[in-house]
N, C-alpha and C positions, 0 to 999 in steps of 0.2 A: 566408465561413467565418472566424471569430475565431481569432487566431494562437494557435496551441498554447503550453500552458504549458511542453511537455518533448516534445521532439521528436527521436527516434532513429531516423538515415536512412543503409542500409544500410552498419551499421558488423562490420565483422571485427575483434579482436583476438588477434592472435596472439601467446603468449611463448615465446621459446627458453627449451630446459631445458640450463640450465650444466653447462659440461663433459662435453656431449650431442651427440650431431648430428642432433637432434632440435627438434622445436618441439609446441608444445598450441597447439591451436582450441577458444579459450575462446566467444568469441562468431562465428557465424555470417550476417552479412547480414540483421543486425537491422535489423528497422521498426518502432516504433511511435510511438505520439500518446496524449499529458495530455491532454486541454482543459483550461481556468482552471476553477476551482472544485469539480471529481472529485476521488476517493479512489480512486485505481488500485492494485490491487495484483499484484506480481509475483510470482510462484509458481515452485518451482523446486525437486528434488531437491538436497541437498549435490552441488557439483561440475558442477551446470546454467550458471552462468555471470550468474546473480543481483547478486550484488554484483560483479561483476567491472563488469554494466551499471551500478550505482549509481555506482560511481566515474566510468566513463568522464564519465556525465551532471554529474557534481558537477567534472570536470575533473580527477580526482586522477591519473587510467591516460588516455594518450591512445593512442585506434585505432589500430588497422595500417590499417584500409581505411575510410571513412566518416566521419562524424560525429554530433555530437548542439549541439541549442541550447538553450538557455534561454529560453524567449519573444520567440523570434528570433534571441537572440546566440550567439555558437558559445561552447560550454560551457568552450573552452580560455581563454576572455578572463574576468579579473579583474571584468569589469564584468557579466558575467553570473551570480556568485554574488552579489552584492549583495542581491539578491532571495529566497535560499535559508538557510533555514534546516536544521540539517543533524545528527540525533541516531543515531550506529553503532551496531553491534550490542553493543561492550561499550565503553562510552564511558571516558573516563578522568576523575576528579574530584579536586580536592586535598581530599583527608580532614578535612584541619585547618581547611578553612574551614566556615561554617556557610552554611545553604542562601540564606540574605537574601545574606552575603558574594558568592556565588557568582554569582548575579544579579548582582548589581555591577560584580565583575570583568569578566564578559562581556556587562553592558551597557555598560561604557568601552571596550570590547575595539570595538564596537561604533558608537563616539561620541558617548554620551550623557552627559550630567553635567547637572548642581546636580538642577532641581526634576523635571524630565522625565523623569529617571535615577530617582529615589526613586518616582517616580508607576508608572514599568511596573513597578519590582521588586514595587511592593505589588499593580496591576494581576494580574502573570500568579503570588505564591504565593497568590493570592486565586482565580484559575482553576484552578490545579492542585490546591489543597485543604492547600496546606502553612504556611499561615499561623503555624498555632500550633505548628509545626515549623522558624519560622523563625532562631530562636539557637542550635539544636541542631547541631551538627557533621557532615557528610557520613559519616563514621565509625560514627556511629550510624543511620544511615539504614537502613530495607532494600530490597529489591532491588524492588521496587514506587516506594518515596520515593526511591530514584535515580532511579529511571526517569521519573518524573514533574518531578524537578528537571529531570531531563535534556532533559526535552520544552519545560520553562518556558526555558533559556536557547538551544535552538534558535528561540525567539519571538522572546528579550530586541528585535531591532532589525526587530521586527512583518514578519516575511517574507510572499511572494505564495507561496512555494511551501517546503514542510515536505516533507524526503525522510526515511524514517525506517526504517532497514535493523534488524530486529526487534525491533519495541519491547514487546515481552512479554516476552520471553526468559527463562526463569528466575522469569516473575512468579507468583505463586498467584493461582486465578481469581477471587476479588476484585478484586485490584490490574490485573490484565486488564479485568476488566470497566471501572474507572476509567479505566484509557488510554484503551479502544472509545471512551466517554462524552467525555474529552477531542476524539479525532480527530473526532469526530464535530460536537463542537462549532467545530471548525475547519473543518469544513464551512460549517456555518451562519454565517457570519463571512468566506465564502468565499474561503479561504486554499484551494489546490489542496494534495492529499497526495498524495505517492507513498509506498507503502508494500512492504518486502521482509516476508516472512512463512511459514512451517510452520504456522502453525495455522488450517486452511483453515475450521474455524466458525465464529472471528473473520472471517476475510475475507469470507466469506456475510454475515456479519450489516452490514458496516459498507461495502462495496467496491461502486463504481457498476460497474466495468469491472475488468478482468483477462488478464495474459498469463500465460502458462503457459510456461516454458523447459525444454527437456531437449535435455541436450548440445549447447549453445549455441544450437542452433536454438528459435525461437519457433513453439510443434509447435499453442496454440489460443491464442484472443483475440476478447476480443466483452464487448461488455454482459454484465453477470452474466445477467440473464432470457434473455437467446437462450442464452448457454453450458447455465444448465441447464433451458431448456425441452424434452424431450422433442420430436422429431420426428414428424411425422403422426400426431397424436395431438391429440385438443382434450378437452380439459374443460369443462361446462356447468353455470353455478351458476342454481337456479332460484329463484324468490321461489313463494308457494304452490302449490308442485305437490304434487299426491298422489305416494304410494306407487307407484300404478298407472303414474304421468307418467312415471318415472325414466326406466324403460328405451326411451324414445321418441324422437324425434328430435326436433331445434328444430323447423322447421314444424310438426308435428304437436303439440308442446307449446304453440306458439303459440295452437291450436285450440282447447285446453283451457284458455285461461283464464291461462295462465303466463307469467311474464315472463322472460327473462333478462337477468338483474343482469350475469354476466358471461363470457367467453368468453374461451380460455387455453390454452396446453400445460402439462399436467402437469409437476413439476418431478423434475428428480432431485438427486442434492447435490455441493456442488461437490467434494468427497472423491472421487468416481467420477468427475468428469471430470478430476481432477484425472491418476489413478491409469491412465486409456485414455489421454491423452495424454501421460504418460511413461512408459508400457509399451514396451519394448523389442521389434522383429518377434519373436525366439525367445520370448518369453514369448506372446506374442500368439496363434502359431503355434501351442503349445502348448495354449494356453485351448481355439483354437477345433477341436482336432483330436480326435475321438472318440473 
């Protein structure tokens, strides 16, 4: 088995609440597994414990109980962000520079200079689509061309692993759509993503695997196709069957001359499983009570 890109192993966080005698169970006895090259994404009501995990993984909050690594190395060592590239959910930019500027700064930030320096700035506003947006000021930018710069200088120093805590936020579904299209292309270039995320039809469309958090516990998790395949249930796709074939059964379609192309569970959407595994028992109680 290949070392996990991002590996969270039974970690608890707890914070006291000041001037309380009191404390919050943000994270519960979390587990899970990146592999290198997925688009994971993590799901989670406001107040599930989402970004609480992002940080831990990224080093920024460290556990009360557990840990997390970065491709082995424990996420609290200097040496295991090297490899991460890292875009929040309202990142901070200097206004006054322009978006080439920007690049720059945070490819020195980085350790790049002279030719190699000039070659990824033009590289990734050439990937993100801001090329001829490059002298224009951050000031003018909007919340899509931030968000895209933003993804470009999470690159600048060509990361293994992209963490990326809502990067639609506020976008119009254009500029969403152009993110998907980026992350996606980071796939293909086999950069691993983790991504935090609310807009669960982007996550269907673009997410190999997924957890699901409520109230710090990790309540589902699995491949997207088993989360929303439909249990005891198959679907049968036929190549020339009659009208008459449908209602028939494989053997029996086989008899007749028809192939099956394909064999499946019906799916349901990830909105619904999203929505059963962060249902609270009284709600739940309530659905199912006549």
């Amino acid at each position: 088995m290949s070392e996990p890109a991002v590996a969270v192993i039974g970690v608890t966080k707890i914070f006291p609440v000041p001037f309380q005698r009191r404390s919050v169970v943000a994270l519960r006895d979390l587990t899970l597994r990146v592999s290198p090259g997925q688009i994971y994404g993590l799901l989670g009501p406001n107040g599930s414990g989402k970004s609480t995990t992002l940080k831990i993984i990224l080093g920024l909050v460290p556990p009360t109980k557990g840990r997390a690594e970065i491709f082995g190395k424990d996420s609290n060592l200097v040496a295991s962000r090297e490899a991460v590239g890292f875009l929040p959910e309202s990142p901070y930019f200097h206004k006054y520079l322009t978006g080439e500027e920007t690049l720059r700064f945070h490819g020195k930030l980085g350790g790049l200079r002279g030719a190699a320096l000039k070659n990824r700035v033009e590289e990734l506003l050439a990937l993100v689509g801001l090329t001829n947006a490059r002298k224009r000021r951050l000031g003018g930018y909007s919340k899509g061309m931030l968000q895209r710069i933003g993804l470009a200088q999470a690159l600048v120093h060509e990361p293994a692993l992209v963490v990326l805590d809502e990067p639609t936020a506020g976008v119009d579904p254009a500029g969403a759509g152009e993110i998907r299209d980026l992350i996606l292309h980071l796939k293909e270039r086999g950069i691993t993503v983790l991504l935090s995320s609310h807009l669960l039809g982007q996550v269907q469309e673009i997410c190999d695997r997924v957890g699901i958090l409520a109230n710090g516990v990790l309540v589902r998790e699995g491949a997207l196709d088993d989360l929303l395949g439909i249990e005891n249930q198959t679907e049968l796709v036929l190549e020339n069957a009659s009208p008459e074939l449908l209602g028939e059964i494989e053997t029996l379609a086989s008899k007749r001359g028809a192939r099956v192309l394909d064999r499946r569970r019906p799916r349901t959407s990830l909105e619904r499983v999203f929505l059963e595994a962060t249902e609270s028992p009284r709600e739940q109680t309530r659905r199912d009570t006549p």
